[in-house]
C-alpha positions as CSV (number, residue, x, y, z in Angstrom):
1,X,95.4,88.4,72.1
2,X,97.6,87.5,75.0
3,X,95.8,86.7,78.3
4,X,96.7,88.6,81.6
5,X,97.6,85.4,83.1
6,X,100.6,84.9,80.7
7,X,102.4,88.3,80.4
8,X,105.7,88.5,80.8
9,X,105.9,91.0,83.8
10,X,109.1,92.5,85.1
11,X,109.7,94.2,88.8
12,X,112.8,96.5,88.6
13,X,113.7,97.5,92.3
14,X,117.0,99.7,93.1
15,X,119.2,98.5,95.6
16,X,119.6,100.9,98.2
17,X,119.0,103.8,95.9
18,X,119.5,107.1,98.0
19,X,122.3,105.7,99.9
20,X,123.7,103.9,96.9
21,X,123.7,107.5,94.7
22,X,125.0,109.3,97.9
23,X,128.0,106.5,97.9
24,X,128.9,106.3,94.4
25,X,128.9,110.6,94.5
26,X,131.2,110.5,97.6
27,X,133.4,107.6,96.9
28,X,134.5,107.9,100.8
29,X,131.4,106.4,102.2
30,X,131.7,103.0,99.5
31,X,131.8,100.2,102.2
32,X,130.7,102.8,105.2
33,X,127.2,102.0,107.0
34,X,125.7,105.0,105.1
35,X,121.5,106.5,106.0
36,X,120.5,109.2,104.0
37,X,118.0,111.3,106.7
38,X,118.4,113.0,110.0
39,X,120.3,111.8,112.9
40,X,118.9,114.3,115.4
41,X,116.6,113.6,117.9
42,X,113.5,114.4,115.5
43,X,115.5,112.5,112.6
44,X,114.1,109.9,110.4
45,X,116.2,107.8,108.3
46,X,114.9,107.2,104.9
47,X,117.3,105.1,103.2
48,X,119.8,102.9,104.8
49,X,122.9,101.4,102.9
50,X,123.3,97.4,103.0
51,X,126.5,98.1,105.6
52,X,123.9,100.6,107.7
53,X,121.5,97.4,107.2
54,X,123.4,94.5,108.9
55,X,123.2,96.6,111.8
56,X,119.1,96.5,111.7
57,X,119.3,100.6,110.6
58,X,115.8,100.7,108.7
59,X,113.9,103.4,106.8
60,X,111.1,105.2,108.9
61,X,113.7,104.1,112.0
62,X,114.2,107.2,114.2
63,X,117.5,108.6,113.8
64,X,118.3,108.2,117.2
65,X,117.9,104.6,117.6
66,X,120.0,103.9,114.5
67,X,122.6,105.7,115.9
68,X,122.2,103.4,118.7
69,X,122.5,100.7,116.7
70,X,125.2,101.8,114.5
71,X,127.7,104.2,116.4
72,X,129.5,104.4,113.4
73,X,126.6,105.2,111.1
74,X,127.1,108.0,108.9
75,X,124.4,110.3,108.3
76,X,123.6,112.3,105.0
77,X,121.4,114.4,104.0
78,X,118.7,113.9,101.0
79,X,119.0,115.3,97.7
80,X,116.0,114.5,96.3
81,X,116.3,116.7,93.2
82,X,119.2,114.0,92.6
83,X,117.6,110.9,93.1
84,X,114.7,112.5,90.6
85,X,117.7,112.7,87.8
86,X,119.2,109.6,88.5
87,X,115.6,107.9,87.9
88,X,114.7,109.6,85.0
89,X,118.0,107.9,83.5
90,X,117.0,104.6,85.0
91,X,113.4,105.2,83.1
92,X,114.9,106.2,79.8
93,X,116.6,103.0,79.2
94,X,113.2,100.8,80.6
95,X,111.6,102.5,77.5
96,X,114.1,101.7,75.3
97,X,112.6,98.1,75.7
98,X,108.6,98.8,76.3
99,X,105.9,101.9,76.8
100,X,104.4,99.7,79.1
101,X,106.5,101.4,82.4
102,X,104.4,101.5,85.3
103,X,107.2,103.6,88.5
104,X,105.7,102.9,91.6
105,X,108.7,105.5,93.2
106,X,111.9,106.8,92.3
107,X,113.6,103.3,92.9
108,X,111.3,101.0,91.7
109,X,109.0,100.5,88.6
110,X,107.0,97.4,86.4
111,X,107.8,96.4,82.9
112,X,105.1,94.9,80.8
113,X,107.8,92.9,78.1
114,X,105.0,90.3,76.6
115,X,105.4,92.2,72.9
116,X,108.5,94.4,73.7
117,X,110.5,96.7,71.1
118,X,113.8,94.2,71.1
119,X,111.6,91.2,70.0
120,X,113.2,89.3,72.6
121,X,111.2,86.0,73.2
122,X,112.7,85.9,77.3
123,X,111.8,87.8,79.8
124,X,114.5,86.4,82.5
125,X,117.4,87.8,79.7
126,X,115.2,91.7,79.3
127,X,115.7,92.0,83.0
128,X,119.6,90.8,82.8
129,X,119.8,93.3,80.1
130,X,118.2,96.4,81.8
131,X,120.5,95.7,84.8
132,X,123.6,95.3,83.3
133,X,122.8,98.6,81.5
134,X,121.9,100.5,84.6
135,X,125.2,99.3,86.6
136,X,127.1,100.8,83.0
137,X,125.3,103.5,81.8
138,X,124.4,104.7,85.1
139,X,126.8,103.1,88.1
140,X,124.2,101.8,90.3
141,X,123.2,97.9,91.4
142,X,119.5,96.5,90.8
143,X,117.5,93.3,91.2
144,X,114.7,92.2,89.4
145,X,111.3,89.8,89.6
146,X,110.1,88.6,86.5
147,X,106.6,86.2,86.1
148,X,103.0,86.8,84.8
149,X,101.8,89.5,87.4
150,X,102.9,92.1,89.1
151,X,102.2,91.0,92.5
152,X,104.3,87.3,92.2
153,X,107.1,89.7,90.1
154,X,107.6,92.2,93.3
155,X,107.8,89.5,95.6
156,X,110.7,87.8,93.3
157,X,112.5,91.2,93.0
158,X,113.2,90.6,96.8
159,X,113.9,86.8,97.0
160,X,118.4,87.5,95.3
161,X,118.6,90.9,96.5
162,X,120.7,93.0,96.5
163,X,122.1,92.9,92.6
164,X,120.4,89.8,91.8
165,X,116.9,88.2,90.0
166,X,114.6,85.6,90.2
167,X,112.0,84.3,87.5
168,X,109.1,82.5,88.6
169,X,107.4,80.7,85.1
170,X,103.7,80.5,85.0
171,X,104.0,76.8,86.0
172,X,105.5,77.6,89.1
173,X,103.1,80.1,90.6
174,X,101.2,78.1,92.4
175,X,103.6,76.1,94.0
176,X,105.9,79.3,94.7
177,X,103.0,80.6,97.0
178,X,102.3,77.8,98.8
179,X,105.4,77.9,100.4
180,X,105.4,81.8,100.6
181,X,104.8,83.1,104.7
182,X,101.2,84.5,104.8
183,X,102.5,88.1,105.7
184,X,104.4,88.0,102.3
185,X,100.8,88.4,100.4
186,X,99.7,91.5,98.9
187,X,96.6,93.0,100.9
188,X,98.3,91.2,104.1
189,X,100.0,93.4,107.2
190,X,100.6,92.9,110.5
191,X,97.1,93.0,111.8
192,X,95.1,90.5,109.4
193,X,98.3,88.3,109.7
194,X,98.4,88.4,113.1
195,X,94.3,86.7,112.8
196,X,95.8,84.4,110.2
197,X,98.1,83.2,112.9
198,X,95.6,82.5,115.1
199,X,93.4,80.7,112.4
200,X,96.3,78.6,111.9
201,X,97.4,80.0,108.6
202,X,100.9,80.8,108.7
203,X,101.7,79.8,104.7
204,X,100.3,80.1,101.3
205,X,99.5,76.4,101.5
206,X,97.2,76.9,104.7
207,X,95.6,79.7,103.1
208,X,94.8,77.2,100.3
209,X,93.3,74.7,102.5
210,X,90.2,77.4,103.9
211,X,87.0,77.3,101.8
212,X,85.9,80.7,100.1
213,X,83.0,80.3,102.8
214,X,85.8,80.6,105.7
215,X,87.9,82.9,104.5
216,X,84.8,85.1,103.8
217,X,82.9,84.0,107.2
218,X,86.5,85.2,108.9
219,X,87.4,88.3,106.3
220,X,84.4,89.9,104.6
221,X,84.8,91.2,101.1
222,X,88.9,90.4,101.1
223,X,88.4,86.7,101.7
224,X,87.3,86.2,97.8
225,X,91.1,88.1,97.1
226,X,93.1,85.8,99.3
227,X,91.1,82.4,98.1
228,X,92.1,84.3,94.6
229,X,95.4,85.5,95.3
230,X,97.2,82.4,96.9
231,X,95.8,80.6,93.4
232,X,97.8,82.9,91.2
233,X,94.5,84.5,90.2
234,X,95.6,88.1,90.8
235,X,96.1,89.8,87.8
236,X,96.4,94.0,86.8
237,X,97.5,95.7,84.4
238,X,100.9,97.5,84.3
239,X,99.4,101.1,83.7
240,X,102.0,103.3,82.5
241,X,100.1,106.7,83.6
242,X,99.8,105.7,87.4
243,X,96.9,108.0,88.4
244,X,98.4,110.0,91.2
245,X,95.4,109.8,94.1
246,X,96.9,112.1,97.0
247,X,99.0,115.0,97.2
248,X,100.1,116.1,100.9
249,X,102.7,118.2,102.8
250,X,103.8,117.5,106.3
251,X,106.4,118.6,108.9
252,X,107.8,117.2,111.9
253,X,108.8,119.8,114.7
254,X,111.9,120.2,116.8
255,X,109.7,120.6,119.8
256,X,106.0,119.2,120.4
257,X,103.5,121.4,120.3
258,X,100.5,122.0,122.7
259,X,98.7,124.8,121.6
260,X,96.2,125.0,118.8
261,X,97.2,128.5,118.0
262,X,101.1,127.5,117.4
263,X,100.1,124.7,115.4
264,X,97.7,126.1,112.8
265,X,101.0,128.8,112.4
266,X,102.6,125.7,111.1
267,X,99.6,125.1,109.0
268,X,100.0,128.0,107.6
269,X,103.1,127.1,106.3
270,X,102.0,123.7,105.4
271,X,99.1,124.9,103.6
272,X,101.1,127.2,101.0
273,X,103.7,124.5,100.6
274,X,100.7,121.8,99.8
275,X,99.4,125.0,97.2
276,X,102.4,125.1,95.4
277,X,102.4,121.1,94.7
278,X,99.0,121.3,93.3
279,X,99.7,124.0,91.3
280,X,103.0,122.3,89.5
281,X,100.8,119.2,89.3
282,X,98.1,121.0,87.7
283,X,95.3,119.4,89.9
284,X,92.6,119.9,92.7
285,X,91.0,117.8,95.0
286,X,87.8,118.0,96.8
287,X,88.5,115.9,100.1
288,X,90.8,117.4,102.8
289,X,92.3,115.6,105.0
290,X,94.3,117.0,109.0
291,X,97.1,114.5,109.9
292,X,98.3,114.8,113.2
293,X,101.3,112.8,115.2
294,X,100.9,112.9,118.9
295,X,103.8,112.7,121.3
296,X,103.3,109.1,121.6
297,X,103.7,108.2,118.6
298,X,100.1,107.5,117.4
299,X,98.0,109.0,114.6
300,X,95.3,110.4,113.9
301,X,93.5,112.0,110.7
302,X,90.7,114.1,110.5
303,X,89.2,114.7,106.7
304,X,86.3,116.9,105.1
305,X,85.1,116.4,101.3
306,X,83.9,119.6,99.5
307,X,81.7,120.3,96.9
308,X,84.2,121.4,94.8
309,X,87.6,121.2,93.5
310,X,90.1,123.0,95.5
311,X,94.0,124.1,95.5
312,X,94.1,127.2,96.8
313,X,95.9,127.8,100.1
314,X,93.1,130.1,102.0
315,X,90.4,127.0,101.2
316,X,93.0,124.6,102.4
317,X,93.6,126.5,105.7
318,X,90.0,127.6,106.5
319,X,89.1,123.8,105.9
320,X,92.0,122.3,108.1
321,X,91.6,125.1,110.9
322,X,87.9,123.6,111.3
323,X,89.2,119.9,111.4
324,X,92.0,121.0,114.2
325,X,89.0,122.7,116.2
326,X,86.7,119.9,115.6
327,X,88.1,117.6,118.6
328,X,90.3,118.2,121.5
329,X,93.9,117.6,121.1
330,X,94.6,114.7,123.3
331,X,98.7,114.9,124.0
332,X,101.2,117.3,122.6
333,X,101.7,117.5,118.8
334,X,105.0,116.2,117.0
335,X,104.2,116.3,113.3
336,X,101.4,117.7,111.3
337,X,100.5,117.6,107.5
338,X,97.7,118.0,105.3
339,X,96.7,116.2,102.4
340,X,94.3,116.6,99.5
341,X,92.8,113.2,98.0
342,X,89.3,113.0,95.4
343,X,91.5,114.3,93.1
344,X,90.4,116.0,89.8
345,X,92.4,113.5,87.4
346,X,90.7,110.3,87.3
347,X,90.0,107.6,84.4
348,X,89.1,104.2,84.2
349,X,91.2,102.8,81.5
350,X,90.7,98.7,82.3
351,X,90.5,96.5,79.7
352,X,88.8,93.3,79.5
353,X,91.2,90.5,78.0
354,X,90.2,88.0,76.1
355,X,90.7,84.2,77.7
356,X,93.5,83.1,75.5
357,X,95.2,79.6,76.3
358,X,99.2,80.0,75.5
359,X,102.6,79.2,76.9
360,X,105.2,81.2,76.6
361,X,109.4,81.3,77.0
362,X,110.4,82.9,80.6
């Protein structure tokens, strides 16, 4: 049995993908700074095209300041229901080379190609294959990461981007880290990386220098997973049913709201749209969860857990109007969503792999 440590993992990430669809639909915008989103004053761009990009146009940027950083910026709206059947293509030809197909989104997914259905002995030529096949068969560009986890395989994907790969072998892993910035690290954002800064740890090769003791003394509980992680000991399983954990629904208004009354109106709405998802999902969840977005920008969330499953719109709404009364709204109100987490569709399907010394072709 092959050992976790030496799978042949593969990280397929679209380039650009809803601006790239919206360009090669509309030919005119090819070579155009292109961000799918709104540019309004309460628009969000959620997809920005590599022209859009060399500008410093982002997703989650405001539409406003991308305009301000890219007059010419073109702005277009999303067509999700599109992206949806452009990925299911995408999808159809990863299984024509493994079952083991773990999509983290409609852009980007893992490939588990250890004992794959060509018999190909190399990983680094699978993930040539699949993306000269999705530039033919579908029109698009991607880049891949291929190594023995997922985690060193995601961070490759992004190393000869756009339309490019990179393979880091099993021998490499180590050394590929070392000289990887600390904020590159799974389980490391801006906060813990700005205390690693201040520790001194700026690479993965600092981070190997500090004792478990330190990293624990310093980190609690996730010091054991960065003494692990910077040693290549981070190993999961690509799990082709992803179990889904949330469902949500959320809305950003035109103007901020300040009274409680106008904004459980909006719940209202919120509350049937978030019924409707549960419903096509076939699921319920027992915690509830308020999200609100002041005026300023920051965010706050408010949950209750039930003692029961729920999905039906007047539970949802008698739940969330108790969380929006629970505490005085601080500042005026520009978004608000609600989710539903503890979700009624969970399994445990680890497996324990056997310790298995081999090497194999990358």
């Amino acid at each position: 049995m092959v050992t976790q440590a030496h799978k042949k993992i593969i990280h397929v990430d679209m380039d650009a993908f809803y601006a790239s669809v919206e360009q090669m639909d509309q030919p005119e915008l090819i070579g155009k700074p292109v961000a799918v989103g709104g540019g309004e004053e309460r628009g969000v761009v959620a997809a920005a095209s590599y022209e859009a990009r060399k500008y410093g146009v982002r997703s989650a940027m405001s539409g406003v300041m991308a305009r301000k950083n890219c007059p010419d910026l073109i702005f277009v709206k999303p067509r999700f229901s599109r992206y949806k059947e452009i990925s299911k293509q995408i999808r159809a030809i990863f299984f024509e080379y493994t079952d083991l197909v773990e999509p983290l989104s409609l852009d980007e997914a893992y490939l588990d190609v250890t004992e794959n259905k060509m018999m190909h002995p190399s990983a680094t030529l699978i993930a040539k294959e699949i993306r000269n096949r999705i530039f033919e068969e579908v029109g698009l560009r991607a880049s891949a990461g291929i190594s023995n986890s997922k985690f060193v395989a995601k961070i490759a994907s992004d190393i000869n981007k756009p339309n490019g790969q990179k393979t880091i072998p099993p021998e490499e892993v180590e050394a590929f880290l070392e000289d990887l910035p600390i904020e590159k690290f799974f389980g490391i954002g801006k906060v813990t990386a700005a205390k690693m800064f201040k520790l001194g740890i700026f690479t993965g090769r600092d981070l190997k220098s500090k004792s478990l003791d330190f990293l624990t003394e310093h980190f609690k509980n996730s010091g054991e997973h960065y003494f692990k992680v910077v040693r290549g000991e981070h190993f999961s399983e690509v799990k082709p049913n992803r179990i889904q954990k949330s469902v949500a629904a959320e809305h950003t208004f035109r103007k901020n709201l300040t009274s409680e009354i106008f904004m459980m109106e909006r719940l209202e709405t919120i509350a049937e749209e978030l019924e409707n998802r549960l419903i096509r999902s076939k699921i319920a969840g027992k915690t509830i969860t308020l999200k609100i977005k002041y005026s300023d920008f920051s965010l706050q969330t408010r949950s209750k857990t039930l003692p029961h499953y729920v999905k039906d719109k007047s539970v949802l709404l008698n739940t969330v109007r108790e969380l929006l009364y629970q505490e005085k709204i601080k500042e005026s109100v520009r978004l608000l969503g609600i989710s539903v987490s503890n979700l009624n569709n969970a399994t445990d399907n680890d497996e324990k792999v056997m310790d298995v010394q081999l090497k194999f072709e990358f």
